[in-house]
Biopython code that builds the backbone (N, CA, C, O; Angstrom):
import numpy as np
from Bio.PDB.StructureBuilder import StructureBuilder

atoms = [
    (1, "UNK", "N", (-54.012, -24.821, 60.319)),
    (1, "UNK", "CA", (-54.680, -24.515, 59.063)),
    (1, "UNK", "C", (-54.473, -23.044, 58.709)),
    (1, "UNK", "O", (-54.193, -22.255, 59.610)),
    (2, "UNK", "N", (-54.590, -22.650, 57.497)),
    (2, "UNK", "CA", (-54.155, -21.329, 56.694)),
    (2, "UNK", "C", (-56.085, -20.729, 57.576)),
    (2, "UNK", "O", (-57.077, -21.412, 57.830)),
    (3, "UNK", "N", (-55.867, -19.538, 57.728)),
    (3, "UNK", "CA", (-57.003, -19.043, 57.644)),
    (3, "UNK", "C", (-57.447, -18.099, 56.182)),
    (3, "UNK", "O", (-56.727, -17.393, 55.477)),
    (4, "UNK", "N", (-58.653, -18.355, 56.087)),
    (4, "UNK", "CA", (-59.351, -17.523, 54.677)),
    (4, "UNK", "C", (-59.288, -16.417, 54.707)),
    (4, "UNK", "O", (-59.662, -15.825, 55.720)),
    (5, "UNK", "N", (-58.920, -15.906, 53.890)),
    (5, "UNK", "CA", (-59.177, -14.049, 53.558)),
    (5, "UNK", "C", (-59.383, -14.121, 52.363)),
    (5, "UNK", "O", (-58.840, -14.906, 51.585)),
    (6, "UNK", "N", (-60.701, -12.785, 51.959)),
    (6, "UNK", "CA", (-61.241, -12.626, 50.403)),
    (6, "UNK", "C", (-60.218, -11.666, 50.130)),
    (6, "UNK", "O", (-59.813, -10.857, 50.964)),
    (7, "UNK", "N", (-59.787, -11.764, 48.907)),
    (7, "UNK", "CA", (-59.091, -11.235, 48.104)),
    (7, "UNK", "C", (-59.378, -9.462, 47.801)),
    (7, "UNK", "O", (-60.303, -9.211, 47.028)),
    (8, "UNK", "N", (-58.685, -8.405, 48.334)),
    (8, "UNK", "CA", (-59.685, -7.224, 48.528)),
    (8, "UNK", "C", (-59.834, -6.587, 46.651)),
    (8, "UNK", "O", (-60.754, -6.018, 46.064)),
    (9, "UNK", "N", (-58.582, -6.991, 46.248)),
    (9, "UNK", "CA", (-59.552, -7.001, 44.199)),
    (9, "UNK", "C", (-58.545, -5.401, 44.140)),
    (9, "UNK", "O", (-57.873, -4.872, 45.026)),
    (10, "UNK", "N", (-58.819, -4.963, 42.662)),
    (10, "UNK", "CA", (-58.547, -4.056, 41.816)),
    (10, "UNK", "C", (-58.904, -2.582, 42.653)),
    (10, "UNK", "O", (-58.242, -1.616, 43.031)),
    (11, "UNK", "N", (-60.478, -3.037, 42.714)),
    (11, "UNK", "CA", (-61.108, -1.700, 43.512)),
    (11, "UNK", "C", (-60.483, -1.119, 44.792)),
    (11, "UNK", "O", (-60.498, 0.097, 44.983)),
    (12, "UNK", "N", (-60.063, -1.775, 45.465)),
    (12, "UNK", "CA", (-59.478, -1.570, 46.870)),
    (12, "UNK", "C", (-57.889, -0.778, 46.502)),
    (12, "UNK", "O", (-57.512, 0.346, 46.832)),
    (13, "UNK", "N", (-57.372, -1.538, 45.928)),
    (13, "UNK", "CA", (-56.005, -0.806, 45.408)),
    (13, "UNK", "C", (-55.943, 0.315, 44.928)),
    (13, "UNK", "O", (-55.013, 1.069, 45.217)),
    (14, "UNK", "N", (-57.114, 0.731, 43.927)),
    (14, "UNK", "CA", (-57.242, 1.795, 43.233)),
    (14, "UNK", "C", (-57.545, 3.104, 44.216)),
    (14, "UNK", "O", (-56.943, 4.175, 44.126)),
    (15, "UNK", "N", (-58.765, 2.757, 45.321)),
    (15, "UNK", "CA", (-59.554, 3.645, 45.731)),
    (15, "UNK", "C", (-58.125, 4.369, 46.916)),
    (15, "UNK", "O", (-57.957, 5.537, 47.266)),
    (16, "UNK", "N", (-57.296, 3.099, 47.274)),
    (16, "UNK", "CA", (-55.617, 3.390, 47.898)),
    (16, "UNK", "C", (-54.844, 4.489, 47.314)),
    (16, "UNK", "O", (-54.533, 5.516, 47.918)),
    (17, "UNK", "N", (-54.499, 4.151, 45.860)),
    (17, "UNK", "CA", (-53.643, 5.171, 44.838)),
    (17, "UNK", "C", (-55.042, 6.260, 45.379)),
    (17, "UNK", "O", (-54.971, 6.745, 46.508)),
    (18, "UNK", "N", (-55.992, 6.503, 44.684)),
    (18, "UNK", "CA", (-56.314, 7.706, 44.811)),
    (18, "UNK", "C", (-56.144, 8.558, 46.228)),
    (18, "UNK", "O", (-55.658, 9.682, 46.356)),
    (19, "UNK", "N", (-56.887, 7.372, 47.626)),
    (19, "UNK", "CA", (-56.507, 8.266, 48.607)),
    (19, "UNK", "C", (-55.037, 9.318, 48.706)),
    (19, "UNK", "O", (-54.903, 10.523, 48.920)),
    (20, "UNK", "N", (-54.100, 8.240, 48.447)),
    (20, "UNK", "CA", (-52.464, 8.980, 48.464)),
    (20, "UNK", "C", (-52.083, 10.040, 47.384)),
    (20, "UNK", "O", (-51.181, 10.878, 47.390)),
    (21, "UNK", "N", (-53.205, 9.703, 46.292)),
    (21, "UNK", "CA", (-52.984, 11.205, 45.728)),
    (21, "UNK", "C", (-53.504, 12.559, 46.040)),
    (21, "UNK", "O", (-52.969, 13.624, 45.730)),
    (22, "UNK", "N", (-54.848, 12.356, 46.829)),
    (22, "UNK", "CA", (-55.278, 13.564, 46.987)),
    (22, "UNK", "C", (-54.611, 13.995, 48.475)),
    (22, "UNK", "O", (-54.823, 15.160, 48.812)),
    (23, "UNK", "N", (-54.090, 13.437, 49.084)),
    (23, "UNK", "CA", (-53.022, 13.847, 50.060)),
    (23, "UNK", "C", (-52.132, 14.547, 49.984)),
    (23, "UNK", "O", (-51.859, 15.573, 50.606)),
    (24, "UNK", "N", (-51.336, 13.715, 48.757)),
    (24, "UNK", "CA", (-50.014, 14.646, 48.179)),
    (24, "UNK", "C", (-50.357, 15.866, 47.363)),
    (24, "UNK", "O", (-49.574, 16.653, 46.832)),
    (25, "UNK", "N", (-51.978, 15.878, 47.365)),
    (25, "UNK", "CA", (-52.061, 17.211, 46.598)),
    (25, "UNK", "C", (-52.222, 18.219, 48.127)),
    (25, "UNK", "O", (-51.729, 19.271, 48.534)),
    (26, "UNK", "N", (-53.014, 17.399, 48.543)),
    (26, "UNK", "CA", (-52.803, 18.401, 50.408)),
    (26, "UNK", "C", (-52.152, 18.599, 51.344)),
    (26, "UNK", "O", (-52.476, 19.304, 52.300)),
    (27, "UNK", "N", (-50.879, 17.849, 51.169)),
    (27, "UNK", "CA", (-49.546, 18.227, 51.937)),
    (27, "UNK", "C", (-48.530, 18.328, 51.773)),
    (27, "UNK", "O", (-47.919, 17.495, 51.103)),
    (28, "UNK", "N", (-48.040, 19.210, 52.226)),
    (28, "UNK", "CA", (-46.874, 19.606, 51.456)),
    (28, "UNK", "C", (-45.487, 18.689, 51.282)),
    (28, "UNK", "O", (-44.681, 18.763, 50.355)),
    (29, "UNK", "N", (-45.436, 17.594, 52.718)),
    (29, "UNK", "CA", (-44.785, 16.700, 53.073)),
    (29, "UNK", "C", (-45.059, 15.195, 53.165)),
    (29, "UNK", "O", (-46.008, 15.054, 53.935)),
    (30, "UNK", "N", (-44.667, 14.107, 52.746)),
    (30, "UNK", "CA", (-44.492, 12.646, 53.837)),
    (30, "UNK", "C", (-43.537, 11.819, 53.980)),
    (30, "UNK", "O", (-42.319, 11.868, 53.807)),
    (31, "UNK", "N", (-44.437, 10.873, 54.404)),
    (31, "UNK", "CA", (-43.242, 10.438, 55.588)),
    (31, "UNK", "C", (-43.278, 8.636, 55.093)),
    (31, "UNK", "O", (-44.038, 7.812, 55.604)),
    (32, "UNK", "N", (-42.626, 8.443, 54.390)),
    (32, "UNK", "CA", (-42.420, 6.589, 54.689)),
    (32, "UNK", "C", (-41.913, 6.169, 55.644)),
    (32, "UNK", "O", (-40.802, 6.559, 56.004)),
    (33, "UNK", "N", (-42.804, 5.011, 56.468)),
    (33, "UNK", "CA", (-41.689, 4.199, 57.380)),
    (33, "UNK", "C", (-42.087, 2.807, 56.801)),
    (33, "UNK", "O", (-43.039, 2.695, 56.029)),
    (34, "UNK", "N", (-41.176, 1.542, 57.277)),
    (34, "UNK", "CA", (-41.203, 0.577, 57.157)),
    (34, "UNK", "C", (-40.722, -0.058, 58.435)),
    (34, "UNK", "O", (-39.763, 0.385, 59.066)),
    (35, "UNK", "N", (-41.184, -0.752, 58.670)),
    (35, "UNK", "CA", (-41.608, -1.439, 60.404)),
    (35, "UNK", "C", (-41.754, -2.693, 59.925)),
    (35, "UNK", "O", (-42.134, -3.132, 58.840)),
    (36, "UNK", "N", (-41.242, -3.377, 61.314)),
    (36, "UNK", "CA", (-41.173, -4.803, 61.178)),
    (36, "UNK", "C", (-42.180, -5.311, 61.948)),
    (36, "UNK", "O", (-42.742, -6.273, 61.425)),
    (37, "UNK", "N", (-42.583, -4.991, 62.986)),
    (37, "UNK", "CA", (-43.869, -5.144, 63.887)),
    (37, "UNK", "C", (-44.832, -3.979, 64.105)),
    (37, "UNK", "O", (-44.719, -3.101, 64.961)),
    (38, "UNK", "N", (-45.761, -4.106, 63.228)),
    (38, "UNK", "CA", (-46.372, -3.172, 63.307)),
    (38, "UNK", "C", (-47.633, -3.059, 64.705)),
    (38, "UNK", "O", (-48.289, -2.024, 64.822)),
    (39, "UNK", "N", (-47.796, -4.025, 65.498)),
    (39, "UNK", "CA", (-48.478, -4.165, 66.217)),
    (39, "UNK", "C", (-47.534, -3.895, 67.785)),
    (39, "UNK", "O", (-47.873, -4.451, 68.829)),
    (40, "UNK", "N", (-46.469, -3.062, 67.701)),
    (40, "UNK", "CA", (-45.810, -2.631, 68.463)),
    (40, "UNK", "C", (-46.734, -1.755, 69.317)),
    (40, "UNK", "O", (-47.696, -1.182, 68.803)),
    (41, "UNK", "N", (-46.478, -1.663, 70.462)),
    (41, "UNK", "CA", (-47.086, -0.499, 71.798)),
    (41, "UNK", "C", (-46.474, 0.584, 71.152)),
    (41, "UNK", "O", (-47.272, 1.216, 70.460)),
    (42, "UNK", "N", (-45.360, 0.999, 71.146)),
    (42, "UNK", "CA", (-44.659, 2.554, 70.806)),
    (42, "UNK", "C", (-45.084, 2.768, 69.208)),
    (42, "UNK", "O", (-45.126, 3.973, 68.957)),
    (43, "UNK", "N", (-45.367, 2.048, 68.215)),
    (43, "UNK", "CA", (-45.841, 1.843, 66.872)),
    (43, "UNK", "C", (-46.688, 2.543, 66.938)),
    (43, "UNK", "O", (-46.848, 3.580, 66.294)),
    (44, "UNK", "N", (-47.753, 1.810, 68.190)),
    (44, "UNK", "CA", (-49.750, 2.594, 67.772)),
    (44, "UNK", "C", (-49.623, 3.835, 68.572)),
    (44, "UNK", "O", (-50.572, 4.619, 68.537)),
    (45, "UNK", "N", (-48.638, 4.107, 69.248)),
    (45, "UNK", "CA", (-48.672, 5.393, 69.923)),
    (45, "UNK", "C", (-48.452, 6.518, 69.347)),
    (45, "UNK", "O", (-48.803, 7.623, 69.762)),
    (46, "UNK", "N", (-47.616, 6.172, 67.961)),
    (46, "UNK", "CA", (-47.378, 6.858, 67.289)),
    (46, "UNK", "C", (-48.502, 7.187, 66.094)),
    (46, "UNK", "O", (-48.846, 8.242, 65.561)),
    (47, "UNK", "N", (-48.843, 6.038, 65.949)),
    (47, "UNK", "CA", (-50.077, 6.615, 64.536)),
    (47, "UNK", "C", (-51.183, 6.785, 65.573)),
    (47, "UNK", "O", (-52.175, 6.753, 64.846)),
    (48, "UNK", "N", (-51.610, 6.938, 66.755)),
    (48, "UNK", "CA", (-52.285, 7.520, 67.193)),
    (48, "UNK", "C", (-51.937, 9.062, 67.197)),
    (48, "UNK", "O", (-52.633, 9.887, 66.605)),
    (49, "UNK", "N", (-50.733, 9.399, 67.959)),
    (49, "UNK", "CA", (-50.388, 10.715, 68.011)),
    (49, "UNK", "C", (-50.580, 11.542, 66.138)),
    (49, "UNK", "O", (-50.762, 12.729, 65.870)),
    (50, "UNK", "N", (-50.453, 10.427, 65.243)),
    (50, "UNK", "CA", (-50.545, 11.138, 64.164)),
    (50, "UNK", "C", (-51.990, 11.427, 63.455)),
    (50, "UNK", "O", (-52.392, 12.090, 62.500)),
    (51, "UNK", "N", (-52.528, 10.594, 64.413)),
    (51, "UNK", "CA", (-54.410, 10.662, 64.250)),
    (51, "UNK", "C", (-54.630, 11.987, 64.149)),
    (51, "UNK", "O", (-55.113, 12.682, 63.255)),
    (52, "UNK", "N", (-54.046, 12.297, 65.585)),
    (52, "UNK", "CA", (-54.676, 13.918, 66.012)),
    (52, "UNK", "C", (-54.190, 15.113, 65.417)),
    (52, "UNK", "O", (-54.654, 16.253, 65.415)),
    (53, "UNK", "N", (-52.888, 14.499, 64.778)),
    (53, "UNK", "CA", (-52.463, 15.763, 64.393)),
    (53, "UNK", "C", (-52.692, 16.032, 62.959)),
    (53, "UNK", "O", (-52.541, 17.165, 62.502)),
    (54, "UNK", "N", (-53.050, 15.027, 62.239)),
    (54, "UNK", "CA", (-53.118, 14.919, 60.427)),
    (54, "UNK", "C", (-55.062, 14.766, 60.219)),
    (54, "UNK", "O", (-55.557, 14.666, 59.096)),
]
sb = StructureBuilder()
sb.init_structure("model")
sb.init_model(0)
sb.init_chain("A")
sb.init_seg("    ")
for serial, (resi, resn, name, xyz) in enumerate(atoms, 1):
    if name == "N":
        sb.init_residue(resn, " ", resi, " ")
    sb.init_atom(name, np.array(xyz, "f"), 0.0, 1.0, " ", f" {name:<3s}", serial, name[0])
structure = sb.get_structure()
C-alpha cells in the first residue's frame, strides 16, 4: 500500500524561498549538490560536518 503524506501546501514552499533568500543575503557563497541517496553514511557525515560549520 502507498503510505499517506499531507500535502505540506503553498506556505511551506514559500517560508523555503524565503529561508534561501536570507542566506544568499548572508553568504557570500553556495553550494548545490544533487545526490542520489541521500540517506548515505558519507552523505550525513557531511551535512553534519556542515552543521558545525554554517
Amino acid at each position: 500500500t502507498l503510505s499517506k503524506t499531507k500535502k505540506k501546501g503553498r506556505d511551506h514552499k514559500e517560508s523555503i524561498v524565503s529561508a534561501i533568500r536570507e542566506a544568499a543575503e548572508s553568504y557570500s557563497s553556495a553550494y548545490v549538490f544533487t545526490f542520489e541517496n541521500m540517506r548515505n553514511l558519507k552523505f550525513k557525515e557531511f551535512r553534519d560536518q556542515l552543521k558545525t560549520t554554517s
